[in-house]
N, C-alpha and C positions, 0 to 999 in steps of 0.2 A: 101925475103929469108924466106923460111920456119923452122918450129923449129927444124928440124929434121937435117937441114941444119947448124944452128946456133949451133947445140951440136956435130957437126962433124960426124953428121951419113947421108947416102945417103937413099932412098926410091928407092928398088928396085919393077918391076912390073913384074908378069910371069902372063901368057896368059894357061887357059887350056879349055879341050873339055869336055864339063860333055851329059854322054846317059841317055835320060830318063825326062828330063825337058819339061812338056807338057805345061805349063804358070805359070801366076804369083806366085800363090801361092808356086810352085817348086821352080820360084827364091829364093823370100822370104827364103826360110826352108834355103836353098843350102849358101846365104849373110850370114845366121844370127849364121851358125853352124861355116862358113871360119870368120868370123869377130871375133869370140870367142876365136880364137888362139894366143898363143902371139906371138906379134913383127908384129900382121898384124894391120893396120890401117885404111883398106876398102876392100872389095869384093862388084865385080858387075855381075852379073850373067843375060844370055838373054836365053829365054828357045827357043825363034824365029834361032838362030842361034849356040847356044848349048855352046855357050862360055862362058868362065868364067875369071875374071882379077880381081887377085890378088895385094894389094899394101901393101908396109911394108916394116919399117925398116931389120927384116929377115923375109923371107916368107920360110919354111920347106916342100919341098914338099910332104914329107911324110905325116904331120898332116894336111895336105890340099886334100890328096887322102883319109884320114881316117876321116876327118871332112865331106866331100862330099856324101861317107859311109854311115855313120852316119845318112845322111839325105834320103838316101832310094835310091841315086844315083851313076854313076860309071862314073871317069876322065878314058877318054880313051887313049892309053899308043900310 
């Protein structure tokens, strides 16, 4: 059981499409800006398949479209 588990909170996952990730270095920016948020606890980003998966006790989609932004890319709607 994980700790998130044992404080009565769940690990929710959303799935998005980010345009404009051409490789790694993109992932990298794209993890490092989503991980920065609070209540997230990982971002995994594939610049191969334009996905992006978010985990966290809250993930806000809003600061995940504007953390994304941020990194010089756009979640597509």
């Amino acid at each position: 059981m994980g700790l998130l588990a044992c404080l009565g909170m769940s690990t929710v996952e959303k799935h998005y499409t980010v345009k404009g990730m051409t490789c790694g270095r993109c992932e990298r920016s794209v993890q490092e800006d989503v991980e920065g948020l609070a209540g997230v606890s990982s971002a995994q980003a594939d610049h191969a398949t334009g996905r992006l998966v978010v985990r966290g006790e809250e993930v806000d989609d809003a600061a995940v479209r504007a953390a994304v932004f941020e990194a010089g890319y756009q979640v597509e709607t």
